[in-house]
Backbone bond lengths (Angstrom), bond angles and torsions (degrees), N, CA, C in turn:
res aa  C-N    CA-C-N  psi(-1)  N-CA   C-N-CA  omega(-1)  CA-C   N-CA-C  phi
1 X - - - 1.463 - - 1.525 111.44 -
2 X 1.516 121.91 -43.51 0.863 111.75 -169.06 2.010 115.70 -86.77
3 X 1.103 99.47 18.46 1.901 128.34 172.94 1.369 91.88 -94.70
4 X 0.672 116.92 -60.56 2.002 133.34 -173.10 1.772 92.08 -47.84
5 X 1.574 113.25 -66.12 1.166 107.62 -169.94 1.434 120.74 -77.33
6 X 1.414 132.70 -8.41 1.178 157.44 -140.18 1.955 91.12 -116.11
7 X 1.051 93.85 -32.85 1.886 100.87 175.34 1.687 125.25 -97.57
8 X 1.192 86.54 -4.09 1.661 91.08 -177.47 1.699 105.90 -105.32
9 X 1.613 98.89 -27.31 1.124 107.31 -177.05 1.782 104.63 -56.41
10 X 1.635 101.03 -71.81 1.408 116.43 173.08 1.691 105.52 -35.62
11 X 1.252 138.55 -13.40 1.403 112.07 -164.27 1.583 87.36 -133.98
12 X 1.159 152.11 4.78 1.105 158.48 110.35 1.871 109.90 -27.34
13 X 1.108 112.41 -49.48 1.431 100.47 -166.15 1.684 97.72 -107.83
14 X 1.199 128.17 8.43 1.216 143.63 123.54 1.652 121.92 -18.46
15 X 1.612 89.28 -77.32 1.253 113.43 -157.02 1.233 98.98 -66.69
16 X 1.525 131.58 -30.31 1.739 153.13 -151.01 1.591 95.99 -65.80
17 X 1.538 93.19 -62.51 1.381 116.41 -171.38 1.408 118.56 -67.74
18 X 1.210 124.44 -29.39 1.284 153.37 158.80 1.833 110.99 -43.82
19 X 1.084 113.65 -63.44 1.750 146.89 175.86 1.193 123.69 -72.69
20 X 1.412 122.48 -37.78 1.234 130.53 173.24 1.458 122.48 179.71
21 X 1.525 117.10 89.51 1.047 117.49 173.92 1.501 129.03 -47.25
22 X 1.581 109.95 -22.60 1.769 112.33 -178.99 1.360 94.20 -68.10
23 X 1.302 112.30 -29.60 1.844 89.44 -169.66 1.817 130.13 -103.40
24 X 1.642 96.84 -6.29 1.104 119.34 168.46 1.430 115.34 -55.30
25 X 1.606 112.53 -29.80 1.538 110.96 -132.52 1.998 82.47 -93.00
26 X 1.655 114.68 -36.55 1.287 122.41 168.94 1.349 119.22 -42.45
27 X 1.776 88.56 -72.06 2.202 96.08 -176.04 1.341 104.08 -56.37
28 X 1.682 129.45 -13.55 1.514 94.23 172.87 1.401 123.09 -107.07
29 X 1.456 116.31 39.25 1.597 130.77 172.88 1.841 76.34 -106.25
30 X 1.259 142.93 -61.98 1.190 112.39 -174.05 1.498 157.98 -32.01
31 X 1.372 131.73 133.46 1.610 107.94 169.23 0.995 147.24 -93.97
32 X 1.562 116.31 167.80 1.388 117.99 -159.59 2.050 104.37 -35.85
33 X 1.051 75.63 152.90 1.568 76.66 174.69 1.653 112.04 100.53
34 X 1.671 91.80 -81.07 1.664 82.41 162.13 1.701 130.32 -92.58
35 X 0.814 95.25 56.10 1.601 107.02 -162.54 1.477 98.50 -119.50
36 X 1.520 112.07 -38.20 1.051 141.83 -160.90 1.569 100.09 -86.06
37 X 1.078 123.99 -58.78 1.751 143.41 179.70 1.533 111.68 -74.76
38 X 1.216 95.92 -29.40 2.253 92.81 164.61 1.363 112.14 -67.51
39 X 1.372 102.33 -52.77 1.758 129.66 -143.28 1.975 75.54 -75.20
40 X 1.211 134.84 -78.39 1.451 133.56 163.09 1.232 114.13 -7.35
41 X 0.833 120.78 -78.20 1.939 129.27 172.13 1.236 111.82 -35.18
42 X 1.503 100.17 -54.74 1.508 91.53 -164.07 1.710 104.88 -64.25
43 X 1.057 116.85 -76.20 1.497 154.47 152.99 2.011 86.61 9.88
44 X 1.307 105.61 -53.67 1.520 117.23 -162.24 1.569 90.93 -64.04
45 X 1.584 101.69 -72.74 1.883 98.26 -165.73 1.595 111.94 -87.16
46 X 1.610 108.03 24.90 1.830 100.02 149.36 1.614 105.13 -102.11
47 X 0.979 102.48 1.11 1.952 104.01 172.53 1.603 86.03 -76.13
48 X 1.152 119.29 -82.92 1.569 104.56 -169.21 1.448 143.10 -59.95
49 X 1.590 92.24 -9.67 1.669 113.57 173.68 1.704 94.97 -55.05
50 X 1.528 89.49 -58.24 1.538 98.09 -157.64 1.425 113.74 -48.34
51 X 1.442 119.17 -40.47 1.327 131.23 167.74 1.294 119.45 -33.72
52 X 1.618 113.79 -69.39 1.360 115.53 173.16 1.447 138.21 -66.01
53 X 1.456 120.24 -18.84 1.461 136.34 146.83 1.047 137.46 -78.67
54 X 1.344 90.58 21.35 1.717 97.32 -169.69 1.760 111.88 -86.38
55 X 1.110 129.90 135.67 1.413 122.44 -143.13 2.221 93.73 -101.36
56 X 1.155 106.37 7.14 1.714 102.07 -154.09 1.967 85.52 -125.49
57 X 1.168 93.21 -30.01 1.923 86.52 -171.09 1.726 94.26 -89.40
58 X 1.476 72.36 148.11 2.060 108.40 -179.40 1.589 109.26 -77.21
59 X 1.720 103.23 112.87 1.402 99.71 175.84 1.681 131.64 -5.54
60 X 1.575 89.72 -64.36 2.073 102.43 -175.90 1.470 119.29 -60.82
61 X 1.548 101.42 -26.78 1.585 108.01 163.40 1.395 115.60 -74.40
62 X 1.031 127.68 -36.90 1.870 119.14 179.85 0.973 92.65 -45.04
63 X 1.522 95.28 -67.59 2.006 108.54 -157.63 1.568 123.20 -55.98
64 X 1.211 115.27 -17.88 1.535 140.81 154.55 1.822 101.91 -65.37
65 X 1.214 112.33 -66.65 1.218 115.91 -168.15 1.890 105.97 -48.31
66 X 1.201 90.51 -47.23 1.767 88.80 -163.49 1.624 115.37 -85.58
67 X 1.462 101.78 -46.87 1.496 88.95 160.90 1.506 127.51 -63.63
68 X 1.152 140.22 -10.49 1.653 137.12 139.95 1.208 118.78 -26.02
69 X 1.783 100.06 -65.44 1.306 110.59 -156.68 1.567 99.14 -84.69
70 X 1.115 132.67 -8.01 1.772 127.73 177.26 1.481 70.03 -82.65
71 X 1.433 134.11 -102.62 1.554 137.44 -145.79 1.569 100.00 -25.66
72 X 1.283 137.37 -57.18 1.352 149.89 -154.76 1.852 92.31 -66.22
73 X 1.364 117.92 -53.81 1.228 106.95 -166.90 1.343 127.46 -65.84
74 X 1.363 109.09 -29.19 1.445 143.08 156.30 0.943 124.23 -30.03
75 X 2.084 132.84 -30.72 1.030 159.10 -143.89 1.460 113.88 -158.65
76 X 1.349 118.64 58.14 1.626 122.67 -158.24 1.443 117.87 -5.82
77 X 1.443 133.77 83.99 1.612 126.21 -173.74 1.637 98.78 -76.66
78 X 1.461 75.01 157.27 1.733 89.75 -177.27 1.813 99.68 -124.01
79 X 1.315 115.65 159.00 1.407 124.63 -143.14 1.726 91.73 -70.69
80 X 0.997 140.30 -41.04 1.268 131.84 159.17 1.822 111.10 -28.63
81 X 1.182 113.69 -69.32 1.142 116.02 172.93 1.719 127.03 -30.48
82 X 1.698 112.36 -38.91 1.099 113.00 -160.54 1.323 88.30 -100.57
83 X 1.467 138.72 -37.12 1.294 135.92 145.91 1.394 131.82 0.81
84 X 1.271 117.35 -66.43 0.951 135.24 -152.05 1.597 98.19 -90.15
85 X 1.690 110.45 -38.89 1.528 110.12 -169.41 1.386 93.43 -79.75
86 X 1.287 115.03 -28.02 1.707 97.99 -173.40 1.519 106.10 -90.14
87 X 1.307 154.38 -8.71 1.374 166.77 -133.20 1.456 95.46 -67.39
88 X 1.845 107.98 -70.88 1.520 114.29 -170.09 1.030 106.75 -75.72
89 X 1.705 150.95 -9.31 1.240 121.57 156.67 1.580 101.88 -105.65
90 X 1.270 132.39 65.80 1.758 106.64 174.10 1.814 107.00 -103.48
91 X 1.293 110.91 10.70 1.218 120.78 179.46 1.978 120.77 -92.95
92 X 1.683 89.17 3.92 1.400 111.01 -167.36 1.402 112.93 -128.11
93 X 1.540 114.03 -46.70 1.189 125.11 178.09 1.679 108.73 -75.61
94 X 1.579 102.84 136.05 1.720 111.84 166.10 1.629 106.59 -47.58
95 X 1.507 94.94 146.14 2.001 91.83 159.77 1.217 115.43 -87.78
96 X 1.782 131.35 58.52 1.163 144.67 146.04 1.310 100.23 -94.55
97 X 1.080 118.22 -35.25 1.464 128.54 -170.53 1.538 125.66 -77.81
98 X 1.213 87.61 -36.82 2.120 110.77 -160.44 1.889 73.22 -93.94
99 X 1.314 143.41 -17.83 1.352 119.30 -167.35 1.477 110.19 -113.50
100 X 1.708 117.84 20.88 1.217 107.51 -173.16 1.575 123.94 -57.13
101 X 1.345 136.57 -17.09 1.173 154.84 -148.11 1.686 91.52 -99.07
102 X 1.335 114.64 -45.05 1.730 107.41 178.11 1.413 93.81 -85.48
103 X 1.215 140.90 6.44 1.892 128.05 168.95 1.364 100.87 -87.12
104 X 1.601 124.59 -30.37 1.399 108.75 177.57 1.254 106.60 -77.45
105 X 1.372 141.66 -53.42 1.455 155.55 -163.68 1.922 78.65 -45.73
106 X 1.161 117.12 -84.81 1.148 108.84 -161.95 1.503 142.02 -32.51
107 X 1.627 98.31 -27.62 1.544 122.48 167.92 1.868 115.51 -44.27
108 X 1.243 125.72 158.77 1.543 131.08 166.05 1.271 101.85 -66.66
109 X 1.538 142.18 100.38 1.345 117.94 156.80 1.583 144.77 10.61
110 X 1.628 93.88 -61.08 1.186 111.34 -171.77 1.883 107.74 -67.28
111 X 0.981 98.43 0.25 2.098 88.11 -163.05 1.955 88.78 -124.58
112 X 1.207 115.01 -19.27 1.373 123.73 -133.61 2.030 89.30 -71.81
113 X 1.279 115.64 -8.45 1.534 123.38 -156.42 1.821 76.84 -77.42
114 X 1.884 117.88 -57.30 1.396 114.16 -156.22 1.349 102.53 -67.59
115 X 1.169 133.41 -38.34 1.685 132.08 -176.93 1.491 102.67 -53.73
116 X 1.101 122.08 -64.08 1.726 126.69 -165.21 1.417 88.03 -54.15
117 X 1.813 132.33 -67.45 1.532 116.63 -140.67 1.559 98.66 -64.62
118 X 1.874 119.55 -49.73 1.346 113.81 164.64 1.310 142.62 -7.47
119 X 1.694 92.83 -65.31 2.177 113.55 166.11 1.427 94.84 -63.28
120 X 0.927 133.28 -50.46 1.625 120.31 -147.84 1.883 94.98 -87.93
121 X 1.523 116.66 -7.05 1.217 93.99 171.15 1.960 124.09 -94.81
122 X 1.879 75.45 -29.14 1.791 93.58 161.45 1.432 123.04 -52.41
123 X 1.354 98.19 -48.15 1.356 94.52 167.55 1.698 135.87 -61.11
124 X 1.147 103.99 -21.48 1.605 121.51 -162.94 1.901 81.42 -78.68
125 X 1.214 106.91 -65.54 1.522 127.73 -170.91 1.872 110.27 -39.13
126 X 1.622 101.72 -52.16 1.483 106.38 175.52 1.194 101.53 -68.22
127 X 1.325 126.61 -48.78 1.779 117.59 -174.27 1.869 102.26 -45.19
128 X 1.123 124.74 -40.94 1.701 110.84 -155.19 1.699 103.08 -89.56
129 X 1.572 97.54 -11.34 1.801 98.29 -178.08 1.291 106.90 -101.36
130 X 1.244 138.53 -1.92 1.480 148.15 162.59 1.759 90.68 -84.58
131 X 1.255 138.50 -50.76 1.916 140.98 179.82 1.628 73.41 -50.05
132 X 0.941 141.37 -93.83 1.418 169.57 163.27 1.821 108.49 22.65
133 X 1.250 87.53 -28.83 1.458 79.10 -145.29 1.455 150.22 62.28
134 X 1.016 90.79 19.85 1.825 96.07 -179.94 1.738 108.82 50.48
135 X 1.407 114.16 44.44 1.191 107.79 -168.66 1.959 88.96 -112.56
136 X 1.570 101.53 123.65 1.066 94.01 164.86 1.558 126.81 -126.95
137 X 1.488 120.81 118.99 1.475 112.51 -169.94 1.224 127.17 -95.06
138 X 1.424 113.41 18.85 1.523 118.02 -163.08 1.629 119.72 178.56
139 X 0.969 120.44 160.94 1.551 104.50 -169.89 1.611 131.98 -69.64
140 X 1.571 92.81 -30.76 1.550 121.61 148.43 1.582 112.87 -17.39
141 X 1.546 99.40 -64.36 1.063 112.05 -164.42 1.794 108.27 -71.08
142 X 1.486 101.18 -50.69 1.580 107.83 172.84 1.469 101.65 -56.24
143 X 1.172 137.43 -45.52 1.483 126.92 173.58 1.868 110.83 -39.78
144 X 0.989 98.07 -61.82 1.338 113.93 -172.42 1.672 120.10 -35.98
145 X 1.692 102.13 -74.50 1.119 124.83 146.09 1.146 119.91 -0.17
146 X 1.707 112.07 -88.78 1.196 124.50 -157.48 1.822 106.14 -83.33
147 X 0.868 116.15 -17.88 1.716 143.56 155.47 2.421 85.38 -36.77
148 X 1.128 96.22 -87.78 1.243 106.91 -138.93 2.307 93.36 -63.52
149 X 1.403 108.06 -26.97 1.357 121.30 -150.46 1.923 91.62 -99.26
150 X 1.279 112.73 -31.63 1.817 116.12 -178.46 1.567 132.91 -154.20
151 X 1.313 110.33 -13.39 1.201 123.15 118.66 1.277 133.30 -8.23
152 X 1.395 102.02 -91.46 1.552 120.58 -178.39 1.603 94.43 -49.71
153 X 1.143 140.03 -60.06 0.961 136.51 -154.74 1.907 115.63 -49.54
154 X 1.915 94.15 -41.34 1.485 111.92 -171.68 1.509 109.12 -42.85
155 X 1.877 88.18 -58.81 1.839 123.03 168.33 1.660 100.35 -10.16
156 X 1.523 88.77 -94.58 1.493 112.40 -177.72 1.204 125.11 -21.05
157 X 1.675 86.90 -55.39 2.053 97.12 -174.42 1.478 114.83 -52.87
158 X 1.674 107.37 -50.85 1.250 108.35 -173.46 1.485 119.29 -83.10
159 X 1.170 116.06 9.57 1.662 116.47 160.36 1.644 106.07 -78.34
160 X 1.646 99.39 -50.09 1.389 91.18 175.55 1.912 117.49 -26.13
161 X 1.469 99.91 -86.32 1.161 143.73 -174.63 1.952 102.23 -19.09
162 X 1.593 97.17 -42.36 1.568 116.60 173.85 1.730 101.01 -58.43
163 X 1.516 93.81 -61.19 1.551 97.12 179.75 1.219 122.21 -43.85
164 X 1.540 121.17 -29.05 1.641 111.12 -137.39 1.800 76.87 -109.99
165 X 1.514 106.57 -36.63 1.417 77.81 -152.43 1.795 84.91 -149.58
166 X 1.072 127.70 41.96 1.810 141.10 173.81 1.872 93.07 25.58
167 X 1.677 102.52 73.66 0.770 106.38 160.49 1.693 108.85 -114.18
168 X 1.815 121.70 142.06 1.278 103.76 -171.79 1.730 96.11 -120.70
169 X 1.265 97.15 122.18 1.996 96.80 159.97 1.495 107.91 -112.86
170 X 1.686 89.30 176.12 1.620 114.82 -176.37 1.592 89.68 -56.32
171 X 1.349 128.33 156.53 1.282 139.90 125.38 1.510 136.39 -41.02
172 X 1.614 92.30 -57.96 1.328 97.62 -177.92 1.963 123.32 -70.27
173 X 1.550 111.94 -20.13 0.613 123.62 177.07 1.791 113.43 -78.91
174 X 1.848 93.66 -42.29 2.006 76.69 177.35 0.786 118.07 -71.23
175 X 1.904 147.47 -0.69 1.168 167.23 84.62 2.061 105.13 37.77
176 X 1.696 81.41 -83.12 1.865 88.19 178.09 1.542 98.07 -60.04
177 X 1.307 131.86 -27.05 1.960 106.52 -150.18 1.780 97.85 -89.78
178 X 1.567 114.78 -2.89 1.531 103.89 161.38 1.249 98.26 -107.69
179 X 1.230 130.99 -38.93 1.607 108.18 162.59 1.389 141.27 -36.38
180 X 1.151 114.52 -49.73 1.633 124.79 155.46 1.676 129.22 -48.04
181 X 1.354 88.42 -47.95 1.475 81.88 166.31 1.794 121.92 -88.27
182 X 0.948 114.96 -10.99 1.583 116.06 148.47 1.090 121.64 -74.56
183 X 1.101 137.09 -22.00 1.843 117.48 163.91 1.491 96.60 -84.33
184 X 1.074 118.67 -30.49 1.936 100.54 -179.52 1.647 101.67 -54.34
185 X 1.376 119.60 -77.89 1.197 106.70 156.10 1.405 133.96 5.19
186 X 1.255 119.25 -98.83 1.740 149.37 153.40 1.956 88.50 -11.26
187 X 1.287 123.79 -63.79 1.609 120.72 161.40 1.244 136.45 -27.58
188 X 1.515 76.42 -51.32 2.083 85.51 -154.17 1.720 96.53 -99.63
189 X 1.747 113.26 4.86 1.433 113.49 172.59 1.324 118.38 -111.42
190 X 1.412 122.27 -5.44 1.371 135.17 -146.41 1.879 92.61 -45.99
191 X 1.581 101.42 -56.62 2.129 99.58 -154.05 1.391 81.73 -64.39
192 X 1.379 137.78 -57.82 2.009 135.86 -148.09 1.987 87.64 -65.09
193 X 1.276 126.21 -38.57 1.284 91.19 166.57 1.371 151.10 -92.63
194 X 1.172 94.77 -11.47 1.385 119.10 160.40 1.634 117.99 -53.35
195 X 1.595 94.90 -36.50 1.764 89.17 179.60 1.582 96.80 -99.54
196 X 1.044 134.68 17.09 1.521 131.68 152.21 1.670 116.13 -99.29
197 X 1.651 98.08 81.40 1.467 108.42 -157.98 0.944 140.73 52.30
198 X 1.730 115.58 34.26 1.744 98.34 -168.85 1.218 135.48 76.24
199 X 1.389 113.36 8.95 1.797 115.06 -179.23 1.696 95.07 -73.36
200 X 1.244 103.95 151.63 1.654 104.44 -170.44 2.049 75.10 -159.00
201 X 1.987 104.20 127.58 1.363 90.73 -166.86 1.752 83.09 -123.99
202 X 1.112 106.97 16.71 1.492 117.89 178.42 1.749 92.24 -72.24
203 X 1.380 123.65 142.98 1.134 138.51 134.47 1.692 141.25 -45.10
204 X 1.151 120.21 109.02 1.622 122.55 -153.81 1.928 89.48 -41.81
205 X 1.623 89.61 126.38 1.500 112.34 162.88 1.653 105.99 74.83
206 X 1.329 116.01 25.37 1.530 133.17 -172.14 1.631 81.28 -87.64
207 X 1.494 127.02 146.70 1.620 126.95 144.67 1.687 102.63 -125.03
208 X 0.992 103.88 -179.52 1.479 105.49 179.50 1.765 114.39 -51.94
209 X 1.028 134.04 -22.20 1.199 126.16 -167.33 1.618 98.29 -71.51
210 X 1.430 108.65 -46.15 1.217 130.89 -155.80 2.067 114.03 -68.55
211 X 1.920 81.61 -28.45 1.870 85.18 163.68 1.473 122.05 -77.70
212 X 1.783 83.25 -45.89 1.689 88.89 -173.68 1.465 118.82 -38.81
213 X 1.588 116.30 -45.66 1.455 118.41 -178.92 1.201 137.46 -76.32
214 X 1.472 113.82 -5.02 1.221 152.78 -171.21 1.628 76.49 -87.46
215 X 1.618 115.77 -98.67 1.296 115.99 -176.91 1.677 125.00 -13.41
216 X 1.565 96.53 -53.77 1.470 116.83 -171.41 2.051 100.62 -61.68
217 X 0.723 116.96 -19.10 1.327 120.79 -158.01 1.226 100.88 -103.52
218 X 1.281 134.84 -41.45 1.807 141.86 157.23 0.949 107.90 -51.89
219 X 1.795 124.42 -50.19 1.470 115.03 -177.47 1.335 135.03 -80.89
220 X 1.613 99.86 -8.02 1.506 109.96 178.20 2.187 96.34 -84.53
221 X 1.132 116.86 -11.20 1.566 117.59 177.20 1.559 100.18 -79.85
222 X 1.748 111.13 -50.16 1.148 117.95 -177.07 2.141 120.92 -51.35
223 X 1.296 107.07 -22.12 1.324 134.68 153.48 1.227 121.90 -34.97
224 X 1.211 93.31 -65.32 1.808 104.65 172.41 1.177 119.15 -99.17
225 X 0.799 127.79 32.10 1.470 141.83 -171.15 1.773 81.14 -116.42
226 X 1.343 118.94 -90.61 1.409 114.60 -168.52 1.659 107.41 -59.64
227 X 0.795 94.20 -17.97 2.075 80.46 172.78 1.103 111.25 -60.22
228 X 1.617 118.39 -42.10 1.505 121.85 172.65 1.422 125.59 -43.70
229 X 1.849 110.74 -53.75 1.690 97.83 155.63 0.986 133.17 -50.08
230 X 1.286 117.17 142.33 1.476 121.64 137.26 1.184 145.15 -67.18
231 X 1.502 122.94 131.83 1.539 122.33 -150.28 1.628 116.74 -64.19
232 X 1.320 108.54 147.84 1.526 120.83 -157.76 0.783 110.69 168.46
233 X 1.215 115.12 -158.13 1.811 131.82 172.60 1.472 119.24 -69.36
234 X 1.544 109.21 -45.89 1.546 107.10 -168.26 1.411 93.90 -78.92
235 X 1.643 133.83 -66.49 1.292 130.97 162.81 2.019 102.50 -9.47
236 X 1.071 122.14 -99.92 1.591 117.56 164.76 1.465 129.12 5.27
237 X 1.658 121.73 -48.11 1.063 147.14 -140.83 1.483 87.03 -115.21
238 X 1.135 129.36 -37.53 1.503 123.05 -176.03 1.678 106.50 -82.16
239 X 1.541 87.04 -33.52 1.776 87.24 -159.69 1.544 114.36 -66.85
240 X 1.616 104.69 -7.82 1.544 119.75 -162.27 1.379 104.82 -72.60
241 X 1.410 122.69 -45.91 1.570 136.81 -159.65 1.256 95.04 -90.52
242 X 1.431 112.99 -43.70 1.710 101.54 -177.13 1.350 103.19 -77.55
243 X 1.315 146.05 -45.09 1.545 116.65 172.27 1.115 132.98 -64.37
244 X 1.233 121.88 -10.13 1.580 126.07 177.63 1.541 88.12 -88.69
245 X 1.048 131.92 -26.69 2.184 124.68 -176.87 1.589 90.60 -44.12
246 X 1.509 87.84 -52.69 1.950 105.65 -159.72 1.552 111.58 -65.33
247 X 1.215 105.30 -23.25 1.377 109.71 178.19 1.283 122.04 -71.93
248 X 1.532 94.56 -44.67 1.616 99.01 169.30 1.367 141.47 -120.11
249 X 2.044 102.03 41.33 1.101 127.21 149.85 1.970 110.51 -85.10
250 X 1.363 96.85 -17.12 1.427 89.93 -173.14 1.548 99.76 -86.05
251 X 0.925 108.37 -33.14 1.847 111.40 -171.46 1.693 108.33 -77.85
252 X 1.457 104.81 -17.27 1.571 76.50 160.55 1.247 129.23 -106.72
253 X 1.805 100.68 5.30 1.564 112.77 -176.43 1.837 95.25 -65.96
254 X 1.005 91.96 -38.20 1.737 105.43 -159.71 1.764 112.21 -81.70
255 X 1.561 99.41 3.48 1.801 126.26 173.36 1.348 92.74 78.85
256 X 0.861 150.00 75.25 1.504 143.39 156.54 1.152 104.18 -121.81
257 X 1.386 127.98 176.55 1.799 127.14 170.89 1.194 135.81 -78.33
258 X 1.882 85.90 -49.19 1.156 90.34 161.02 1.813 99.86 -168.45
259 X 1.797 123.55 -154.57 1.016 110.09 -174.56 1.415 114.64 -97.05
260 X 1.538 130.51 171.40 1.825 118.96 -164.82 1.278 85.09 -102.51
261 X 1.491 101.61 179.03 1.407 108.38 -154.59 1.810 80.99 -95.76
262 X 0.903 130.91 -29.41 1.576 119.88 -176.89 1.330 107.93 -44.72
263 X 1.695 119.93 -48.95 1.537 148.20 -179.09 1.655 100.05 -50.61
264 X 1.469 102.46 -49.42 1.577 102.55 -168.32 1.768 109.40 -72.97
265 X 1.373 125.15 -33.56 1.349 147.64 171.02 1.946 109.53 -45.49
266 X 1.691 86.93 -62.07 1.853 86.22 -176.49 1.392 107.58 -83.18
267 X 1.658 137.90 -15.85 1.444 125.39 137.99 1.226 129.01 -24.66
268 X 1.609 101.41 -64.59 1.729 108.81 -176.84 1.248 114.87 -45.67
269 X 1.454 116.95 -69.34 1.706 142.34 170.31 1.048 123.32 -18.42
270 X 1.687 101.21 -52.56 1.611 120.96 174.59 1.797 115.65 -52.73
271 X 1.715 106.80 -48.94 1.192 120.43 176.67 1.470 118.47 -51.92
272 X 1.318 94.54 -81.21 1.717 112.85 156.48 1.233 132.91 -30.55
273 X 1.094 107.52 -12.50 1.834 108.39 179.77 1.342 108.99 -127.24
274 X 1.529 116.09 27.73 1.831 110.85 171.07 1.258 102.50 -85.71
């Protein structure tokens, strides 16, 4: 068993690195334990990310796809289960996706109840904004949105964080620190989504000034949000995503795309070496 677990681990943090190096580079200053319960999370809601960005699947299928998989999680599924829902598309979907069932296995038991209800609410949330159309007319709406897509994520993190180590933050604030970094995002993607059908996540009569501050205004919550930890690893782990936000709010103030990876390197370093 513990070969069994010793292999999922390795291909779990595989997959991390594989998916997203910005976030790999955090969960692996983490420890055992929670290393294990990030890397899960994450791993969990890029299975469903992937779903909803997926540029080849048919609206009614996402929305099929994801409300399943919220209902399914809801109801302990077993790998047959996820099998079967993924069967007719696994020739389409990434194997981040087709492997959500080994992202829970991989989780600590003990935490693994808050990760699943999280996905299964993200998921519920992406299903009605894909019905939706990604049409957003108001900030309400960008609240909403980014509520269900990074948000949730803040949520999550800081339950972890309770778990791992009875640390307690604001809500509303772990709220802004995935919010913030989704409108940086939402920034630094505006034309690539726009030419993926026309998604436009700007707010009617929003221009760039109007995100940036939006952004700016999550991340100044996201601020105090990590002030609240205490310094360590998870403190570390937060500070990573939010300085690279900052990094590459400045690089597009300054017209660039985004930040170089040299830029992203002496960020890290900087963190890592207080």
């Amino acid at each position: 068993m513990n070969k069994e677990n010793d292999f999922l681990r390795s291909e779990a943090m595989e997959m991390l690195l594989k998916t997203s190096r910005t976030f790999y580079i955090p969960i692996s200053y983490l420890s055992p334990g929670l290393k294990e319960a990030v890397g899960s999370a994450y791993l969990c809601m890029r299975a469903i990310d992937e779903i909803e960005d997926h540029p080849k699947l048919d609206e009614h299928v996402k929305i099929s796809l994801l409300k399943s998989i919220s209902k399914q999680l809801q109801n302990a599924p077993s790998d047959a289960d996820f099998a079967a829902l993924f069967d007719p598309y696994k020739s389409i979907l990434p194997e981040v996706t087709l492997r959500l069932s080994d992202w829970i296995k991989f989780c600590p038991p003990s935490v693994v109840d808050k990760i699943v209800t999280s996905t299964a609410i993200m998921a519920d949330g992406m299903a009605k904004w894909v019905e939706k159309g990604w049409i957003i007319e108001n900030e309400n709406d960008l609240n909403d949105y980014t509520f269900y897509v990074a948000g949730l994520v803040g949520v999550m993190l800081s339950e972890i964080w309770k778990w791992s180590d009875d640390i307690e933050t604001d809500r509303e604030q772990s709220i802004a620190f995935g919010r913030g970094l989704q409108a940086v995002n939402i920034l630094r993607n505006q034309d690539e989504d726009k030419e993926r059908g026309g998604v436009d996540f700007f707010p009617d009569g929003w221009d760039f000034e109007d995100m940036l501050n939006f952004a700016k205004r999550n991340l100044a919550l996201a601020d105090q949000y990590i002030e609240s930890i205490k310094p360590g690893p998870i403190r570390i782990f937060c500070e990573i995503p939010l300085s690279l936000a900052y990094g590459t709010l400045n690089a597009l103030t300054d017209g660039k795309e985004k930040i170089s990876r040299s830029d992203v390197n002496e960020i890290v370093s900087k963190i890592v070496s207080k």
